[in-house]
C-alpha positions in Angstrom: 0.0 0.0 0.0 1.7 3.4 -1.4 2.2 5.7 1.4 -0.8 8.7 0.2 -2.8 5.7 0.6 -2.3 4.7 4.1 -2.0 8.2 5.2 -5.2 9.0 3.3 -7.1 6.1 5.1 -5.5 7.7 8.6 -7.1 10.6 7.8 -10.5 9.8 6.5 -10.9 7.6 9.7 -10.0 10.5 12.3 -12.1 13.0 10.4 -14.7 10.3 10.4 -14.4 9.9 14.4 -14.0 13.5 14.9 -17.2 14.8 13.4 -18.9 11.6 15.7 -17.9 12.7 18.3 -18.8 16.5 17.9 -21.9 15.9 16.6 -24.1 17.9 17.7 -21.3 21.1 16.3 -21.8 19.5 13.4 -25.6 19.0 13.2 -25.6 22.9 14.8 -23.5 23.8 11.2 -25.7 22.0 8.8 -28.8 23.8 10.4 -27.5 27.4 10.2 -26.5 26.9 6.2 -29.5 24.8 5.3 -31.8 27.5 7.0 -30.3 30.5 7.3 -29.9 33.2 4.0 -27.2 35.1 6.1 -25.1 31.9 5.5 -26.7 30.0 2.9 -23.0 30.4 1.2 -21.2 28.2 3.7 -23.1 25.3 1.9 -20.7 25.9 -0.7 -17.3 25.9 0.6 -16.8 22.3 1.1 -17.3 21.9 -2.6 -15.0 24.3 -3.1 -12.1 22.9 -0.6 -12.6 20.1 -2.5 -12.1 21.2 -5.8 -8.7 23.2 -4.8 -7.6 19.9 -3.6 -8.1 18.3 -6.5 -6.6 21.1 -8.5 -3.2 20.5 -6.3 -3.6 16.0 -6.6 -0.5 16.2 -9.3 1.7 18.4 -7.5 0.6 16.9 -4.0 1.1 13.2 -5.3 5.5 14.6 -5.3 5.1 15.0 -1.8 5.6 12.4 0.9 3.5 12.5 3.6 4.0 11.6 7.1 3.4 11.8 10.7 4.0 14.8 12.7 3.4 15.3 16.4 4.1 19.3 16.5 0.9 19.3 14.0 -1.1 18.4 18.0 -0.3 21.9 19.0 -3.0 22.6 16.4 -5.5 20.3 17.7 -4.9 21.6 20.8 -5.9 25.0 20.3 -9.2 23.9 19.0 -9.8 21.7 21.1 -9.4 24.7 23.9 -11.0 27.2 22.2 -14.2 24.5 21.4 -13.9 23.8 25.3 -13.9 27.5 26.1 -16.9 28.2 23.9 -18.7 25.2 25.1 -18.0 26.8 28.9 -19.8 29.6 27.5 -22.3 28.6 25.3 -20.7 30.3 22.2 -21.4 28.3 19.3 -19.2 30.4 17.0 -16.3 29.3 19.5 -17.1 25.6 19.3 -17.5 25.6 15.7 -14.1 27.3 14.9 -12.6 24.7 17.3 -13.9 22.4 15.6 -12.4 23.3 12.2 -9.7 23.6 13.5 -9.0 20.5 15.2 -9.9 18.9 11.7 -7.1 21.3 10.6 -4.7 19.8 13.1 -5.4 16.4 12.2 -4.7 16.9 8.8 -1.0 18.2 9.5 0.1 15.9 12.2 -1.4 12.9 9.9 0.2 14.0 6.5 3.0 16.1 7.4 4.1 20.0 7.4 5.3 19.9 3.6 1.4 18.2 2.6 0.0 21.1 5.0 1.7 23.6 3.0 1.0 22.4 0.1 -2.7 22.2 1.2 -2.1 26.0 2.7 -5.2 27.4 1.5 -7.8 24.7 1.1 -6.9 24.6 4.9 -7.2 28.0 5.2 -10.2 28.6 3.3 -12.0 26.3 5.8 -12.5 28.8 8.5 -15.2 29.8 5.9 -16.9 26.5 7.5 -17.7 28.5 10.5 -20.8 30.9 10.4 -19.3 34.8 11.3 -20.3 38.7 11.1 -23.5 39.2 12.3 -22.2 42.2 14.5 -21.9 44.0 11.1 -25.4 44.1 10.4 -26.2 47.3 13.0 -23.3 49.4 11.4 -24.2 47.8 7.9 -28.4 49.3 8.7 -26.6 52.9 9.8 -24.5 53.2 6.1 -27.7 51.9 4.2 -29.8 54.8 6.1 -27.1 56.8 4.9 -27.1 56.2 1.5 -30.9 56.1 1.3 -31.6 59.5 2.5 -29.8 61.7 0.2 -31.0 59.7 -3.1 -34.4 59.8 -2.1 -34.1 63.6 -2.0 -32.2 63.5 -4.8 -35.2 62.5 -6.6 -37.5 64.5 -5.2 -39.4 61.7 -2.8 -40.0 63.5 0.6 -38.4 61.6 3.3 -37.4 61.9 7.3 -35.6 58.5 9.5 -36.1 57.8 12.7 -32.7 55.2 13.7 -33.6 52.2 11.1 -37.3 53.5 10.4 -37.6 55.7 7.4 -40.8 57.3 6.5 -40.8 57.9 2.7 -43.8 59.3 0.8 -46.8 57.3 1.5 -45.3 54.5 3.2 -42.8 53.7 6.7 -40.3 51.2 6.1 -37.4 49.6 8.3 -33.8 48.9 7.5 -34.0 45.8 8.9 -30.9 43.4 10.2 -31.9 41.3 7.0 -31.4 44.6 4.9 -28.3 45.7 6.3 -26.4 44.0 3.3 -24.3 42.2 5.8 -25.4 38.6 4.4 -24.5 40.2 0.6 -20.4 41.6 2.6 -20.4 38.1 3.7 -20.8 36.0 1.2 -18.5 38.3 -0.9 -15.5 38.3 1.7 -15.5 34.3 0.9 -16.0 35.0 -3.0 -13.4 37.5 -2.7 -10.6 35.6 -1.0 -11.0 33.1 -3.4 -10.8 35.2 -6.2 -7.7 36.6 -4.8 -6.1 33.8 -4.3 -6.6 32.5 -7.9 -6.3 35.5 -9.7 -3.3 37.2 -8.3 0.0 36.2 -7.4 0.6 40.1 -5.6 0.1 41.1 -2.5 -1.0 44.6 -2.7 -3.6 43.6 -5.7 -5.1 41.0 -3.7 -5.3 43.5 -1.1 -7.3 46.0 -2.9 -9.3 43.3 -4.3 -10.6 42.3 -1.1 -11.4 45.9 -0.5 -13.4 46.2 -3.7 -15.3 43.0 -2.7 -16.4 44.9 0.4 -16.9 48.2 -0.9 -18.7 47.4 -4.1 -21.6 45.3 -2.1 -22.0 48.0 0.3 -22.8 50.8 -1.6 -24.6 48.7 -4.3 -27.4 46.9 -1.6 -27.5 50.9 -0.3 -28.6 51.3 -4.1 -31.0 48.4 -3.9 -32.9 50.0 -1.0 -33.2 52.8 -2.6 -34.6 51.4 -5.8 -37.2 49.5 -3.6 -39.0 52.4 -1.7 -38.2 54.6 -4.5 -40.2 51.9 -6.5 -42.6 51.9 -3.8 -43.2 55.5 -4.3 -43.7 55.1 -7.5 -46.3 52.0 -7.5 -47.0 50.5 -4.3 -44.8 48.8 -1.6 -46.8 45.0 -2.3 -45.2 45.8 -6.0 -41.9 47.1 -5.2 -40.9 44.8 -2.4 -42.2 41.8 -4.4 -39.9 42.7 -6.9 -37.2 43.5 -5.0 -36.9 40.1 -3.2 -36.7 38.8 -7.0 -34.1 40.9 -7.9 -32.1 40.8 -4.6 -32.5 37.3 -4.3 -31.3 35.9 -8.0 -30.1 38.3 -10.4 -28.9 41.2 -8.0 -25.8 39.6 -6.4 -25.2 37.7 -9.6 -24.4 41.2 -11.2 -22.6 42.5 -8.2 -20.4 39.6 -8.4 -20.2 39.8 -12.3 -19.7 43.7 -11.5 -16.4 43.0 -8.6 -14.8 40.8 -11.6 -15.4 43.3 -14.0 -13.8 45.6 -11.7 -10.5 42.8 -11.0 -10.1 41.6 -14.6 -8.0 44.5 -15.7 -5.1 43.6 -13.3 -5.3 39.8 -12.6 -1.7 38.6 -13.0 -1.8 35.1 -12.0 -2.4 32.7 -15.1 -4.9 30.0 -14.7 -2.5 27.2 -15.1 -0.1 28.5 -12.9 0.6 25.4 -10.1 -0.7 26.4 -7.0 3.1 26.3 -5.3 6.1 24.3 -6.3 6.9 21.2 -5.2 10.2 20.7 -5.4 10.5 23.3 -2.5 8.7 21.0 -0.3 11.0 18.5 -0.2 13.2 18.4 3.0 12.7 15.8 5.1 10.6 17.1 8.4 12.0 17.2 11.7 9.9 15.5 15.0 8.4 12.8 13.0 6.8 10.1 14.2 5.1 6.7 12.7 1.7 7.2 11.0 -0.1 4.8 14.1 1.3 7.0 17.1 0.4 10.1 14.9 -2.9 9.1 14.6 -3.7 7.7 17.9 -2.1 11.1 19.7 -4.2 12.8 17.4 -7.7 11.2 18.4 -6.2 11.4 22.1 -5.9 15.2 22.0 -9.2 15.4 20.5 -10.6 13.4 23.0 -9.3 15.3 26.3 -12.0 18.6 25.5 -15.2 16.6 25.4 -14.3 14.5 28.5 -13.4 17.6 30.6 -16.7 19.5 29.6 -18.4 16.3 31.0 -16.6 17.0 34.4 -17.7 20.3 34.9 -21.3 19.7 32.8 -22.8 19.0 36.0 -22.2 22.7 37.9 -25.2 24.4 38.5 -26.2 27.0 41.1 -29.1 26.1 44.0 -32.1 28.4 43.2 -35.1 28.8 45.6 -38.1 27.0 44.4 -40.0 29.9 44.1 -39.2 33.8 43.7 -41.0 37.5 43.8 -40.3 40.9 42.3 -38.8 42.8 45.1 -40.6 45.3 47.1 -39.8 49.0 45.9 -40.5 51.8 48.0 -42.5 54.7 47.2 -43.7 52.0 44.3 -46.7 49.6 44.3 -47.4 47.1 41.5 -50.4 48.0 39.1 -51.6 45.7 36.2 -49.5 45.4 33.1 -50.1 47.3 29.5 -52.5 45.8 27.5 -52.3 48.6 25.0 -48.8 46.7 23.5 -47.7 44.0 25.1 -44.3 43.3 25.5 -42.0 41.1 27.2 -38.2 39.9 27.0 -38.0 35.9 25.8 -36.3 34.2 27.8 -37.3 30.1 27.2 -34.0 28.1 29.2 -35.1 30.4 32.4 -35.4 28.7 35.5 -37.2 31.6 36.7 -38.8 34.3 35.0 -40.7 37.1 36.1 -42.5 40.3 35.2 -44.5 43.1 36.5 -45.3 46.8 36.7 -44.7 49.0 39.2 -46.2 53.2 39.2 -45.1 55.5 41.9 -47.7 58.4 43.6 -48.0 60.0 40.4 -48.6 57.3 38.1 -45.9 57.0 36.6 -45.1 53.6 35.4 -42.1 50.8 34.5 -41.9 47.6 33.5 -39.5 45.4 35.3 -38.5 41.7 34.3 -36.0 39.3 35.8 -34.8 35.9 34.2 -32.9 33.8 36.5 -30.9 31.1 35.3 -29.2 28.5 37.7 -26.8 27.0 35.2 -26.1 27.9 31.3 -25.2 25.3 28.9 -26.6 24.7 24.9 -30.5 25.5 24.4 -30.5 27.1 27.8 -28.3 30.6 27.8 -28.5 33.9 29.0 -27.7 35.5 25.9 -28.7 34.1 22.8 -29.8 34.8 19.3 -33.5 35.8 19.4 -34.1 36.3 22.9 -33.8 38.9 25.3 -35.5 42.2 24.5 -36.8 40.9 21.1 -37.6 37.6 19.7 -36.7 36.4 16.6 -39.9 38.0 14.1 -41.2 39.9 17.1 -43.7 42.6 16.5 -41.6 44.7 17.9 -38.7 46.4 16.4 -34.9 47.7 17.2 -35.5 51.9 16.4 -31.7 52.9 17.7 -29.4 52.1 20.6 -29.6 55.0 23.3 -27.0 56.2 25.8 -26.6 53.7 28.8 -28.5 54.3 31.6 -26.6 53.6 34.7 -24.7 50.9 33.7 -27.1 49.1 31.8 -27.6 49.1 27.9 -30.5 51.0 26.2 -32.3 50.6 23.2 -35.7 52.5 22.0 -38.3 49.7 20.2 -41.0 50.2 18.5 -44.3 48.4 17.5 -47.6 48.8 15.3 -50.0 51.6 16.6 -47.3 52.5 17.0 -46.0 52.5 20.2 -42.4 53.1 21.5 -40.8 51.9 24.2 -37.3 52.3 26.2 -35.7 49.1 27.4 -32.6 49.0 29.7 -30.6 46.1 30.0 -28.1 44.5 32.8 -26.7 41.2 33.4 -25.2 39.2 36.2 -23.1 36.2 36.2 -20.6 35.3 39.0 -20.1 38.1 40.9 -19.9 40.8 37.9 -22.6 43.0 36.8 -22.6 44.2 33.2 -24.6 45.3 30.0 -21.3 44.0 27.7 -22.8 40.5 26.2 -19.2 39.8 25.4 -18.7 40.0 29.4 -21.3 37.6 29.9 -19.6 34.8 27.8 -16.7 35.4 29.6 -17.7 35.7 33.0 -19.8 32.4 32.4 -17.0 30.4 30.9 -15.1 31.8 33.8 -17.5 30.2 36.1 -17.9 27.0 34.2 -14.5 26.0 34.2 -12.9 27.8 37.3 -16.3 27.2 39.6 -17.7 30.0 41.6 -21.6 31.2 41.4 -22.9 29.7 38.4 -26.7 31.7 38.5 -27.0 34.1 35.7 -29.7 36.8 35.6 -31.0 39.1 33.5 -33.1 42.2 34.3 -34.7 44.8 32.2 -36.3 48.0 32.6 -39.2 49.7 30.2 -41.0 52.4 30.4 -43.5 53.1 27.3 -43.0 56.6 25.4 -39.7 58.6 24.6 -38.7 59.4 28.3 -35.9 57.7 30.2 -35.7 59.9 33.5 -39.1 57.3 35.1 -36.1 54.6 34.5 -33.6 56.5 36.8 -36.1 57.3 39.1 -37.2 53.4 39.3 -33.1 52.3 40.1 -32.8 54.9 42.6 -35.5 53.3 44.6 -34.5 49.7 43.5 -30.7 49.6 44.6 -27.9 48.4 43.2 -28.8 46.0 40.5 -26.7 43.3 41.5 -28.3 42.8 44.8 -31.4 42.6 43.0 -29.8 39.7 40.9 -28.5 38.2 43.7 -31.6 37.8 45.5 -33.6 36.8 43.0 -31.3 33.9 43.0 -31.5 33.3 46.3 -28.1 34.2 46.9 -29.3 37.1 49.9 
């Protein structure tokens, strides 16, 4: 048996028992690019791996491969990095480990001269993992940016309220979905392919990249333009109708088409170029070691992360077995709006409450607490689509506000309509924060190192434009982290 073919059966059989044993990472994957347009792109890139692998099967098949323990310090740091978001309940963390334990297996199994010969294929793998939906709030700003000056331009009377623009006859949000930041994905990936094939330098490839950013940008600021200009012009069934047409099959198809266009002029790699040279990969590799012991330390290094998250899976923090919204002073609970009803998601709680409170004057707020005794996959503090709004709530993000003691603000708004201000705070171990970054941390903290493991969220609301009845409300509350703390039953 030629050596590419033992090596190759090595590694099909630890990829194989890798993915097993990660399963539920790699079920997790296959449901975000089946289901969700953000990253219906990812479905793609495996193909595409693929296919630069098979480009390089001449030029690989000079190259011997064998075993190489150093490649473990790669498995290593995914297998840390998937422990640490599995701590945390980060599912971009886990994901990225994962690939890159793959990664590792592949060099310590076939050698460093095969991984750099493989460079990017393994590279381009990271665009496995689902990233950038932080750009979509920046991405809605520069769209509301764009908008507003072309709709003057052509004569269509317009003001904007945060993401809400009311245009002619009709209102209209900048949602996260119209932000563009799927399109910016998707062409990051397009475009770092394109660079890679296409150029040989540096600089080019570069400004390339740019260009893929740039382009997209400014051309889905175009496309909402055209859609409640269109609107204007006929009606908004009509225009958005057409627009999820356009935007859907022929409008990144000609931005793509448009970026190439763009490229073509100063590509300076030919097509048959080899993707790198064989005969300078040809040293014989220090730290070797027999294809068996590579493989086994391989699947042993994988196996320490999901054995130590088993340890710790059990920590959980003692909660009462039943809790109340605290007395306030100077406050006494009234019944809750009826007019718009709202209230934060929070499904994985262990405890979840909400009320209204109005002082002597009648002035009201909206207090909720989510009390969590434990955090770990399908049960998390922080997660996409819940918290202030669900995932297609009725209620909509109008603008982030200045914090209001500590805790992160954010005006919504609903059919009627109605606004509300909601403020935000967390606790987990013994840190209170509005920074959902901090959260993750101070919870993998807690997973791994021990210490209180409750986590709780509480929010304030008040409906209307005013924040002052939400300082009011904390000045008679306390500190928000004794709050927290007894909710959980901690004091």
């Amino acid at each position: 048996m030629t050596a590419w073919r033992r090596h190759g059966i090595a590694l099909a059989v630890a990829f194989v028992l890798i993915l097993l044993t990660f399963r539920s990472d790699v079920r997790d994957l296959a449901h975000i690019w089946w289901n969700s347009t953000t990253f219906g792109h990812c479905l793609f890139i495996g193909p595409v791996i693929a296919w630069l692998v098979w480009q390089r099967r001449s030029d690989l098949a000079q190259l011997t491969p064998t075993g190489w323990w150093p490649g473990l310090a790669l498995i290593a740091i995914g297998g840390f990095g998937w422990l640490m978001g599995d701590a945390a309940s980060v599912g971009f963390a886990r994901q990225l480990g994962l690939v890159m334990m793959l990664q590792g297996a592949v060099v310590t199994i076939l050698g460093p001269n095969v991984a750099r010969g493989l460079l990017f294929p393994l590279g381009y793998a990271f665009f496995l993992v689902p990233f950038g939906e932080g750009l979509e709030p920046p991405l809605q700003t520069v769209t509301v940016a764009i908008v507003m000056p072309l709709l003057h331009l052509v004569g269509v009377p317009a003001v904007v309220d945060g993401v809400l623009i009311h245009a002619g006859r009709y209102y209209f949000e900048v949602a996260e979905a119209c932000s563009g930041a799927k399109f910016v994905i998707a062409m990051v990936a397009f475009g770092v392919l394109v660079a890679n094939l296409c150029f040989v330098s540096w600089k080019r490839r570069a400004v390339f990249l740019v260009v893929s950013v740039v382009v997209p940008v400014i051309a889905n600021g175009f496309r909402a333009f055209g859609t409640i200009w269109a609107a204007d012009l006929t009606s908004v069934e009509a225009a958005t109708g057409l627009d999820h047409i356009v935007y859907g099959w022929i409008f990144f198809a000609l931005v793509m088409a448009g970026v190439l266009a763009i490229g073509w002029r100063w590509f300076d790699r030919a097509p048959d170029d080899p993707a790198f040279v064989p005969a300078t990969l040809q040293a014989i590799p220090r730290r070797r070691t027999d294809l068996p012991v590579a493989t086994a330390l391989a699947l042993a290094t994988v196996a320490v992360f999901p054995l130590w998250s088993a340890a710790i899976a059990s920590r959980a923090q003692a909660l009462p077995a039943h809790i109340d919204l605290p007395d306030i002073a100077g406050w006494h609970r009234v019944p809750v709006s009826t007019r718009a009803p709202w209230t934060p998601y929070y499904p994985g709680a262990d405890h979840y409450l909400f009320g209204r409170y109005a002082d002597a004057s009648g002035v009201t707020v909206d207090v909720s607490i989510a009390v969590f005794g434990s955090q770990h996959e399908g049960k998390e503090l922080i997660a996409y689509g819940t918290g202030v709004l669900r995932q297609e709530d009725r209620w909509v993000r109008v603008e982030t506000l200045p914090a209001i003691s500590g805790g992160s603000a954010m005006r919504i708004t609903a059919p009627g309509p109605v606004e509300r201000i909601v403020a935000t705070w967390y606790r987990v171990g013994d840190t209170t924060t509005q920074d959902e970054t901090l959260v993750k941390i101070e919870t993998m903290k807690a997973r791994l190192l021990g210490g209180p493991q409750r986590a709780v969220a509480i929010h304030l609301s008040v409906e209307g434009a005013d924040p002052r009845p939400i300082a009011r409300f904390l000045a008679a509350l306390g500190p928000i982290g004794t709050v927290a703390d007894h909710a959980a039953g901690m004091r």
